[in-house]
N, C-alpha and C positions, 0 to 999 in steps of 0.2 A: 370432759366432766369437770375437771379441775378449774376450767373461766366459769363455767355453768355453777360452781358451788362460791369461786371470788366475788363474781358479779350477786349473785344473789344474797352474798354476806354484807357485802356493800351498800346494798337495798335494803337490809334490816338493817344498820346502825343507821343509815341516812332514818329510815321510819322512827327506829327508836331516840334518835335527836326529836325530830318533831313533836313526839311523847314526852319527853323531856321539856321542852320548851310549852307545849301546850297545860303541863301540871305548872310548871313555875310560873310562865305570866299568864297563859292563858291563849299565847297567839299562836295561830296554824299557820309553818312556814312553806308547806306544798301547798295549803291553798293559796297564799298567799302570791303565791311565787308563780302559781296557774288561772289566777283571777279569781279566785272565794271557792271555798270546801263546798259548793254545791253543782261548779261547773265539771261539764263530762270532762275536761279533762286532768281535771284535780281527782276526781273517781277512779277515771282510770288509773292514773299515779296513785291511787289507795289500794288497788286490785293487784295493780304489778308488786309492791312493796307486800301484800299478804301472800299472795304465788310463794313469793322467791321465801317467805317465812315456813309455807308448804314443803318447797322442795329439802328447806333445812332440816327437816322434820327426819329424812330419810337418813342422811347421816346419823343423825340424834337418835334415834331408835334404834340404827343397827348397832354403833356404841354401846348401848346399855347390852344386846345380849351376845355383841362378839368383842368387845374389846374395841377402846377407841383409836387406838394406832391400828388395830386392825380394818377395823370399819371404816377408816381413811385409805389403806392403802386397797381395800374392797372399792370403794368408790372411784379410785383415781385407775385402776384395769377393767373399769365397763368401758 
């Protein structure tokens, strides 16, 4: 669980750079980077980055009603 939660946190600051970059000048660095934000696999690099936003959801929610060092040390014994 522990790579499954690094790798997915990895995947949201990589997306929220892109975010970043796309409000300041306006340029898209995944699509860029996968040939324009319309080919399949700049989408799919848009689907995986929202996934791993999904899975972060889990920790994020058991935090608020067990306590966030709890709800970390819950995740890392599944």
């Amino acid at each position: 669980m522990r790579y499954m939660n690094l790798v997915t946190l990895a995947l949201i600051i990589i997306g929220g750079l892109n975010w970043l970059a796309m409000g300041v000048s306006g340029f898209d660095v995944i699509g860029a980077i996968f040939g324009g934000s319309g080919t399949s696999v700049a989408r799919l690099a848009y689907v995986v980055v929202g996934l791993a936003a999904i899975w972060q959801l889990m920790p994020g929610f058991q935090s608020l009603t067990m306590g966030e060092v709890d709800a970390e040390r819950h995740m890392h014994h599944q």
